[in-house]
C-alpha positions in Angstrom: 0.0 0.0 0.0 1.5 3.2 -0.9 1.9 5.8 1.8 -0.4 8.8 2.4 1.2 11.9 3.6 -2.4 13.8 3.5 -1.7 16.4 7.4 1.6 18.1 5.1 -0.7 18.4 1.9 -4.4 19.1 3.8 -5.2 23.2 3.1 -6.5 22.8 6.2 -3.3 22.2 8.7 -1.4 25.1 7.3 -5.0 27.4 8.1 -4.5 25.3 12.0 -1.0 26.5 11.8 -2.1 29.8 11.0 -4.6 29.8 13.6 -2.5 28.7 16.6 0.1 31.4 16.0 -2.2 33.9 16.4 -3.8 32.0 19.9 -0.1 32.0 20.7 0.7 35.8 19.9 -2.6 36.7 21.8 -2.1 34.3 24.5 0.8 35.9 25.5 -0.4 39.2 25.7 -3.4 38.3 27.4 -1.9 36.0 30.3 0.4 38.6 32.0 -3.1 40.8 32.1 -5.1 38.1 34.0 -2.5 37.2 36.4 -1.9 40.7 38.0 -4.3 40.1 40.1 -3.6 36.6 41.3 0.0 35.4 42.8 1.4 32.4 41.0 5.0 33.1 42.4 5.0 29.6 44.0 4.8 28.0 40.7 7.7 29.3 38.6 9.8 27.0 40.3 7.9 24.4 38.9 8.1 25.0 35.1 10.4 22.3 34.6 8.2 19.9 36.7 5.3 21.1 34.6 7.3 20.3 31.8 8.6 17.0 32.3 4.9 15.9 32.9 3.8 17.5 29.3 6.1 15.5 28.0 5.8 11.9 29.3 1.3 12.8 28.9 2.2 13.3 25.1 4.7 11.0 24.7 2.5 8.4 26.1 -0.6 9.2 23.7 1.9 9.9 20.9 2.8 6.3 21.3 0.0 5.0 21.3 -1.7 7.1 18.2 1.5 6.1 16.4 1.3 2.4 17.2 -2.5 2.4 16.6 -2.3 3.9 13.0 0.3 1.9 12.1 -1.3 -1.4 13.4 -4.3 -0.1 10.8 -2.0 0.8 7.5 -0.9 -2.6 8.0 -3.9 -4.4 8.6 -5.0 -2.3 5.1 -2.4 -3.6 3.6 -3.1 -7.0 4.5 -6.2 -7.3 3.4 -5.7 -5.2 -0.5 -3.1 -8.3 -0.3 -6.2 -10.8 0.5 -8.6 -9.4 -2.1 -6.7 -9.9 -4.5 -5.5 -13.5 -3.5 -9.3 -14.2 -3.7 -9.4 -13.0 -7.1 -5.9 -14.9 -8.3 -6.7 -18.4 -6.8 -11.1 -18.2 -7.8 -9.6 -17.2 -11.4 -7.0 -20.7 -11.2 -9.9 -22.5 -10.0 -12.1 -21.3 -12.8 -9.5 -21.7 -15.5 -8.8 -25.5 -14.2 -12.1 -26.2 -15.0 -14.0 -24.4 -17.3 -17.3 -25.3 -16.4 -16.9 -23.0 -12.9 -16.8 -20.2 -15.5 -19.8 -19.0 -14.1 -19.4 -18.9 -10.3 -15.9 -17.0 -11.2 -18.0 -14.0 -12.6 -19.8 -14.0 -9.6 -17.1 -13.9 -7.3 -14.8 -11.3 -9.5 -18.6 -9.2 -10.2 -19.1 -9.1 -6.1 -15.1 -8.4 -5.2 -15.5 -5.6 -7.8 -18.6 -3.9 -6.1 -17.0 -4.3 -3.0 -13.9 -2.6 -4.2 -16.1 0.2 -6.3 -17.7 1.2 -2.8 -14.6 3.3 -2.1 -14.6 5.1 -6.1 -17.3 6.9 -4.6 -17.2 6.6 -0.4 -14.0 7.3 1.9 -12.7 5.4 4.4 -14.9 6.7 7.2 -17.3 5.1 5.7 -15.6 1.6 6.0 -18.3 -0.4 7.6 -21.3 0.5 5.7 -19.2 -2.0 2.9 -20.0 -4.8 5.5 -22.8 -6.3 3.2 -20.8 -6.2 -0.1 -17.8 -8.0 1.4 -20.2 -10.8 2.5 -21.3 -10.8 -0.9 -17.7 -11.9 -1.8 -17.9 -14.4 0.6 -21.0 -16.1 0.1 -19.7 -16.5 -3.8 -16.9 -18.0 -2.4 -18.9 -20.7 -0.6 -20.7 -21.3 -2.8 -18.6 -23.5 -5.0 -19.3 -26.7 -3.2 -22.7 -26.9 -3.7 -22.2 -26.9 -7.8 -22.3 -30.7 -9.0 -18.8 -30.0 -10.8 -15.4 -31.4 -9.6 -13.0 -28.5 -8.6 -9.2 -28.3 -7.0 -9.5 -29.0 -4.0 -6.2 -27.9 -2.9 -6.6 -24.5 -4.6 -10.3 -24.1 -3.1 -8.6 -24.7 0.7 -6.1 -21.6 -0.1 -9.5 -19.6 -1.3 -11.3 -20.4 2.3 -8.3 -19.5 4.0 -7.6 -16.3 2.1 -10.8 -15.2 2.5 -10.7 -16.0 6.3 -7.5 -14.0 6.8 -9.2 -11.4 4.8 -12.2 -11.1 7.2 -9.8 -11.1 9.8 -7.8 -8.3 8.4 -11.6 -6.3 8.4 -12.5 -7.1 12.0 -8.5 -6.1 13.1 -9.5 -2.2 10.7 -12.7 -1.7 12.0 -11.1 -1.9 15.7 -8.8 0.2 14.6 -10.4 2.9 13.3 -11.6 4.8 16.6 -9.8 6.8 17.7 -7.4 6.2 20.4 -7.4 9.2 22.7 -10.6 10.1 24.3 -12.6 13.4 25.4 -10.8 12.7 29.0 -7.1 12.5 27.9 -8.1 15.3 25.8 -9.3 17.5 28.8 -6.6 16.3 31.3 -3.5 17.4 28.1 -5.3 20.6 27.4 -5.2 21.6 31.1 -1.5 20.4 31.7 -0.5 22.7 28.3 -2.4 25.5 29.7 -1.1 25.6 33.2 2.0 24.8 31.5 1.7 27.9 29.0 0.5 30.2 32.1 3.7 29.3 34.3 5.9 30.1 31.0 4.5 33.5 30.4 4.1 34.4 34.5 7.8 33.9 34.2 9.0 35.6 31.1 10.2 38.9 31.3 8.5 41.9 30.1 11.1 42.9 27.2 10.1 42.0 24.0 12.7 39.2 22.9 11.9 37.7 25.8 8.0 37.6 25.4 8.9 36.8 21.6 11.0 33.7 22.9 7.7 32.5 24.7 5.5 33.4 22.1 7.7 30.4 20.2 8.0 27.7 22.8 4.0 28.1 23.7 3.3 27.7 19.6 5.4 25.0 19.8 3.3 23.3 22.5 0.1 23.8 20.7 1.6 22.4 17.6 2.2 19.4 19.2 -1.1 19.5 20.4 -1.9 19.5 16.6 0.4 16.9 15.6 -1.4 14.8 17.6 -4.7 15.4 16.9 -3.8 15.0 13.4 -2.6 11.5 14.0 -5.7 10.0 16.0 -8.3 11.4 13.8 -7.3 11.1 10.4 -8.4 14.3 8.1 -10.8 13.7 4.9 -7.7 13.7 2.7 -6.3 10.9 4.8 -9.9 8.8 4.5 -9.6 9.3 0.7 -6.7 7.8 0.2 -7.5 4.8 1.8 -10.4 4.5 -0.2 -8.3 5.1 -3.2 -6.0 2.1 -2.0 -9.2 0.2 -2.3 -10.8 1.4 -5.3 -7.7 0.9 -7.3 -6.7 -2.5 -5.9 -8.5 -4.6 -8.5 -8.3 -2.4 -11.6 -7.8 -5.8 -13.8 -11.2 -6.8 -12.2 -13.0 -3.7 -13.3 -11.7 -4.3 -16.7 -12.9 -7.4 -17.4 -16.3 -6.2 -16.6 -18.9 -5.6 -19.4 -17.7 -3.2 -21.5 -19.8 0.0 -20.8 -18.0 -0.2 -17.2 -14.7 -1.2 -18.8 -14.7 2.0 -20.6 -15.1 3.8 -17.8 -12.2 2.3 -15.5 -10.0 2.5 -18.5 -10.4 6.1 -18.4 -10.1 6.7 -14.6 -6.9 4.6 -15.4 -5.8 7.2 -18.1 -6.3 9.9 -15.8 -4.1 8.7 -13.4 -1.4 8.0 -15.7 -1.7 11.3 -16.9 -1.3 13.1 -13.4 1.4 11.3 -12.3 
């Protein structure tokens, strides 16, 4: 599966950017106004405690995010891989044996509506395929019932691929939620607030100084951002995991009827052309 780098191309991080250096710039400048009338003195001592427990919060849901995104590319991966396995091994059985001509157009017709779900849905909308997938599976079983000999050897690899491919589903569509909750939202936001506050309370008032801050406090809300970005993946990132999909059996599509062959032919073409 090809990778997706969708948060450094997405119009909307560099408008998020955009946005959090301004809430920095103004954060700054407002803070030292609000805490006039409160004494914090006690705490600017602590920035470095403050700061070391930022960063073991975000390094522990950085972690996980990571690991739980890369647990789902892969588990993508393996089951583009399965699909077309189903395809490759019903196509051997078929071409072993004529006569299961038929019940091969089934199964390829079914694994191709499956796949064409994503041509016009993104990934988000991964489970609502749940009915075309069984589809493909109910084709697949339903070679033994046909009074025709058939490989049996090949027809064990086809259950098994298509087991490993269901499994491969149930491993994305744990996957897909994200992993940090409205809690361990709350909980980091407060910690990189107080955090911020203690920073500013401390600075002093000339303006390299306050400039200085004004860095390190973006800097914490970009990671803030970075992580968000991570856990829920944007609409850019959801396409491209339904292109991965909608593109994974091209040769299917083209051995459709022709009317639909044209047409994936010249979604191919386009491709070609913009790479």
């Amino acid at each position: 599966m090809r990778r997706i780098h969708a948060t450094s191309t997405s119009f909307r991080t560099y408008v998020l950017i955009f946005s959090l250096i301004i809430l920095s710039i103004l954060f700054v400048r407002a803070v030292p106004a609000l805490i006039e009338v409160v004494d914090i003195s006690f705490f600017r001592n602590n920035v470095a405690n403050m700061g070391i427990l930022y960063a073991i919060i975000v390094g522990f849901l950085m972690s996980l995010t990571l690991s739980r995104r890369r647990a789902l590319e892969e588990y993508i991966s393996q089951e583009l891989n399965k699909v077309r396995r189903v395809f490759h091994l019903a196509k051997h059985i078929a071409k072993a044996n004529p006569k299961h001509d038929a019940w091969f157009r089934g199964v390829q017709a079914s694994l191709s509506e499956y796949t064409g779900f994503f041509c016009t849905h993104d990934f988000s909308r991964y489970e609502e395929a749940n009915p075309l997938f069984r589809k493909v599976t109910y084709a697949v079983y339903e070679l033994p019932s046909q009074d025709v000999s058939y490989n049996q050897n090949l027809y064990a690899s086809l259950l098994d691929t298509t087991a490993e491919a269901t499994e491969a589903r149930e491993f994305i569509r744990s996957k897909m939620s994200p992993t940090i909750g409205n809690f361990q939202w709350i909980v980091l936001i407060v910690v990189t607030l107080t955090l911020s506050v203690i920073l500013v309370s401390s600075t002093p008032v000339d303006f390299i100084s306050r400039s200085f801050t004004t860095a390190v406090i973006f800097n914490l809300f970009l990671v803030l951002l970075l992580l968000y970005e991570y856990d829920v993946p944007n609409r850019k990132l959801s396409q491209g995991y339904a292109q991965n999909f909608a593109h994974n059996m091209e040769e299917i599509d083209m051995c459709l009827p022709e009317k639909k062959g044209k047409k994936v032919a010249k979604r191919v073409t386009k491709r070609k052309k913009a790479r």
